[in-house]
N, C-alpha and C positions, 0 to 999 in steps of 0.2 A: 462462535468466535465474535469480539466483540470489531465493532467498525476500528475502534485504534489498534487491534491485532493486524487487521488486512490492510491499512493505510500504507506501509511502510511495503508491503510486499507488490501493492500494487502500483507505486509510485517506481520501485523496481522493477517488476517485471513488462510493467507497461509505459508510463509514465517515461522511465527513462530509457528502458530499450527502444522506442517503437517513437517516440516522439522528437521533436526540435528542440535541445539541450534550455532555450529560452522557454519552449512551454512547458519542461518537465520543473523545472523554477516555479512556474507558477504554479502549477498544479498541485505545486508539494505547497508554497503559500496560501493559495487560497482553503489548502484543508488543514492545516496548522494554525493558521489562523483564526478563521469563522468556524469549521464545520467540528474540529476535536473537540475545540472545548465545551462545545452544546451536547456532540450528540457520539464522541467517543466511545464511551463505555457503555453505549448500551450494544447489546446484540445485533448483528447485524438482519437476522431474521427477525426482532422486534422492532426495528425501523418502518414507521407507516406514512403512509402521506402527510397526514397533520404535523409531524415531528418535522417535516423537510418544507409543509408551507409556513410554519412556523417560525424556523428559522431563517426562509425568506421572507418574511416579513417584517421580522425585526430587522433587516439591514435597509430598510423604504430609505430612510436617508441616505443612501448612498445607492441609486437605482443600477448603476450599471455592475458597482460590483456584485449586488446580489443578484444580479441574472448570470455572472462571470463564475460565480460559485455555483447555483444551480446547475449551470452547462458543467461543471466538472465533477460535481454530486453525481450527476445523471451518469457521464461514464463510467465514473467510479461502479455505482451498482451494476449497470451493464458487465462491469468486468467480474462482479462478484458470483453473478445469473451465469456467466460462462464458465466458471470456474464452482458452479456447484453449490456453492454458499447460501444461494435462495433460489427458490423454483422459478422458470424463467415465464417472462412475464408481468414480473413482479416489482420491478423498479417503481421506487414509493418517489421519484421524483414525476412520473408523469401527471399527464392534467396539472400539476404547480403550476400557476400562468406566470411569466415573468410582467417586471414591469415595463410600463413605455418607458422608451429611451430616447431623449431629444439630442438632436445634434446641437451642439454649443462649440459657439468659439469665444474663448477665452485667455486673453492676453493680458501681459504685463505689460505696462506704460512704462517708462524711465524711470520715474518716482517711485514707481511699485518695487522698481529691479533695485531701485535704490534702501528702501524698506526690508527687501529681503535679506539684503546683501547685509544690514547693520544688523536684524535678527539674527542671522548665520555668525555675525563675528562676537555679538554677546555671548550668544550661544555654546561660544567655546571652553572645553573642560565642565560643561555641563549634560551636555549630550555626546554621542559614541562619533569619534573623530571618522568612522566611515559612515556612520547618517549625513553628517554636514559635509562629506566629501560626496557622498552622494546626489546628495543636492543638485552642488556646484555642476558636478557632472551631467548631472541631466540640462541645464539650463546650458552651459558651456556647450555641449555637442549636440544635444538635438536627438538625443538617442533615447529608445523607448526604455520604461524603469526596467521592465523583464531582462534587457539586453544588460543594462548594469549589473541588476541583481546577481546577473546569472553568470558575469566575466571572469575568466581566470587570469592570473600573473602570466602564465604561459602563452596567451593571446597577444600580446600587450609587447609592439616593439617600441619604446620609447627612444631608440634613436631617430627609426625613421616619424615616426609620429602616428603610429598606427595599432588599431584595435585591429586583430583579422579576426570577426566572430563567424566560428564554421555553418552554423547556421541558426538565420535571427527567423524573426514572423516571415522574411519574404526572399529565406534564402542566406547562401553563403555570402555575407556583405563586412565590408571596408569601414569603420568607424573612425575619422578622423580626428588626432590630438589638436589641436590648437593650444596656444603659450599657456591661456592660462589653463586647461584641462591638464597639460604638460605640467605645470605649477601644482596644482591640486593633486598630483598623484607621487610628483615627488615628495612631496609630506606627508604621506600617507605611508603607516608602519605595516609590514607586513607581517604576518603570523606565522610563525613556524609550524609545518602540519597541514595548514591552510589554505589551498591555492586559490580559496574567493579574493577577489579585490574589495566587494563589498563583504565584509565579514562580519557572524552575529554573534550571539551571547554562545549558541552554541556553538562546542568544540567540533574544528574541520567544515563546519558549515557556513552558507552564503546567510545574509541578514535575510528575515522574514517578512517582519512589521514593520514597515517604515511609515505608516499611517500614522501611530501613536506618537510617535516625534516630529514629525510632520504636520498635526495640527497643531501642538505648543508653537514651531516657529512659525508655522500661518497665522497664528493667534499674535502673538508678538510683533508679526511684521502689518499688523490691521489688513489681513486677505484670506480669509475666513470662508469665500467661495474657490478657494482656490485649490486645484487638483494636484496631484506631483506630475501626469501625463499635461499640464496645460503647460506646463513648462517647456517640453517637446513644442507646442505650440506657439510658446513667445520667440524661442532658439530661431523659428522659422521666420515669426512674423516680421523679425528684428530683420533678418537676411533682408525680405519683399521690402522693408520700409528702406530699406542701404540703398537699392536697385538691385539686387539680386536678380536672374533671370528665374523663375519660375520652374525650367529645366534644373537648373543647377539645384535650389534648392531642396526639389525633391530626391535627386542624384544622392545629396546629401545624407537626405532622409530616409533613403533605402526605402522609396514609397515605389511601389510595380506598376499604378494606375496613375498617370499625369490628371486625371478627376479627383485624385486623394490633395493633390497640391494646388488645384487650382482655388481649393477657399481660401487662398491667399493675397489673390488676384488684386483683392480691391484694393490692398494695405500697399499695392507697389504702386499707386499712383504719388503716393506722398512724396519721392524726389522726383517727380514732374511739377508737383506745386510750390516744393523748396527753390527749384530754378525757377519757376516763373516769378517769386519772391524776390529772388535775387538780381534777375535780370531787371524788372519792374524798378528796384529797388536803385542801381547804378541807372538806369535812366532818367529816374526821379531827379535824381541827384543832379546826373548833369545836366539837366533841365533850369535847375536851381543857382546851378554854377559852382556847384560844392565838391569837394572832391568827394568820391566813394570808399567807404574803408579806409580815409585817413591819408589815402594817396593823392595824385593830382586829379584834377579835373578830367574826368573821364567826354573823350574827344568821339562824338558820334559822328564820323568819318566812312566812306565807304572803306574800303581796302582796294586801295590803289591793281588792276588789273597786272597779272604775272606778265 
């Protein structure tokens, strides 16, 4: 049998029985994606190491997805050794070395959001109105792509404001609407048949590729290093720079380790320096004998004891 015969059975039998409805999302993605169209149609007992370091290595540009595919290649064949299909032992992903993966933080500036945001609205009627509602939605909420990709209509109470995903990477968690998430979904046409919110070319199914439309608008918007998961990261960075407490944002984030939220830590000092601007700034002032902000002369007075 060839690997696209057993794709479909083992995304079934395993994949979505036995997994988190968000990883069984991926796991159908990243073998629809990278791994059918290379290495489909051959035999799944003619699959050797070379064919699977191969294929991870043509994805070096993108280091983490291709180690995110190899961890899912790898079960794949594991489940194929269990079920008979190749003598066990024989998983042609072993020895593959994945690559180094560096931790990166990477945010958007206001200008950036601002870039995006004219990309996204050029954009329109040229790419699939749930790509660019996609998008929206990731940066809007803060929510990982898998959780999108993977949402149904049936989740989704748009009175109260609320995603209930049964279970995301860290459990059954709370996705919260905000005005404009709430805006971007009531534009959004739903498919009869179709209970994804993110919808794809295929009939009844959730979108796949959102790489491919995803660099055209990174390309158009000049951010070109930029991830669709750093998005998840600006969503937060924005909270730490507001004053966000740290707690809350990760509450947010459906993060289980307050060490997952703390690389956020440094970007909350910024409205400690926005007040110290501002205080500085009305002192200056009435230093000068000018009023501040247009008003009177600001009166550095103690405050008369209660």
């Amino acid at each position: 049998m060839s690997l696209a015969d057993l794709t479909e059975r083992f995304l079934a039998e395993h994949a979505e029985a036995k997994r988190k409805p968000a990883t069984a999302t991926e796991y159908r993605r990243m073998l629809r994606l990278h791994v059918l169209p290379k290495l489909g149609g051959r035999r799944v007992t003619e699959i050797e190491r070379p064919h699977v370091a191969r294929l991870h290595h043509d994805m070096a540009a993108t280091p983490y997805q291709a180690n995110r595919m190899l961890a899912v290649l790898r079960k794949f064949f594991n489940w194929v050794e269990q079920h008979g299909h190749r003598p066990d032992g024989s998983n042609p992903c072993r020895h593959v070395e994945k690559f180094p993966e560096k931790k990166r933080e990477r945010f958007l500036s206001e200008a950036e959001l601002a870039r995006l945001g004219e990309a996204l609205a050029a954009a329109e009627g040229r790419e699939s109105p749930h790509f660019l509602a996609l998008v929206r939605l990731l940066v809007f909420t803060g929510a990982r792509l898998g959780e999108w990709l993977g949402a149904r209509w049936e989740w989704i109470d748009l009175e109260r404001g609320v995603v209930r995903l049964p279970d995301s990477k860290t459990g059954a968690k709370n996705l919260y609407l905000n005005p404009p998430a709430l805006d971007v979904l009531a534009g959004l046409p739903r498919l009869a048949g179709n209970p994804h919110v993110i919808v794809g070319a295929k009939p009844g199914a959730a979108l796949v590729n959102a790489e491919k439309p995803w660099r055209a608008i990174r390309k158009a918007a000049g951010l070109d290093d930029v991830r669709l998961h750093d998005l998840r990261h600006s969503h937060a960075s924005v909270g730490a720079a507001a004053g966000l407490s740290l707690p809350v944002i990760g509450a947010l984030l459906g993060h289980s380790q307050p060490a997952t939220t703390a690389r956020y830590a440094h970007l909350s000092t910024d409205p400690l320096r926005a007040a110290s601007d501002t205080i500085a700034s009305r002192i200056a002032a009435a230093m000068r004998g000018k009023p501040a902000d247009g008003g009177n002369v600001v009166a550095l007075k103690p405050k008369a004891p209660a």
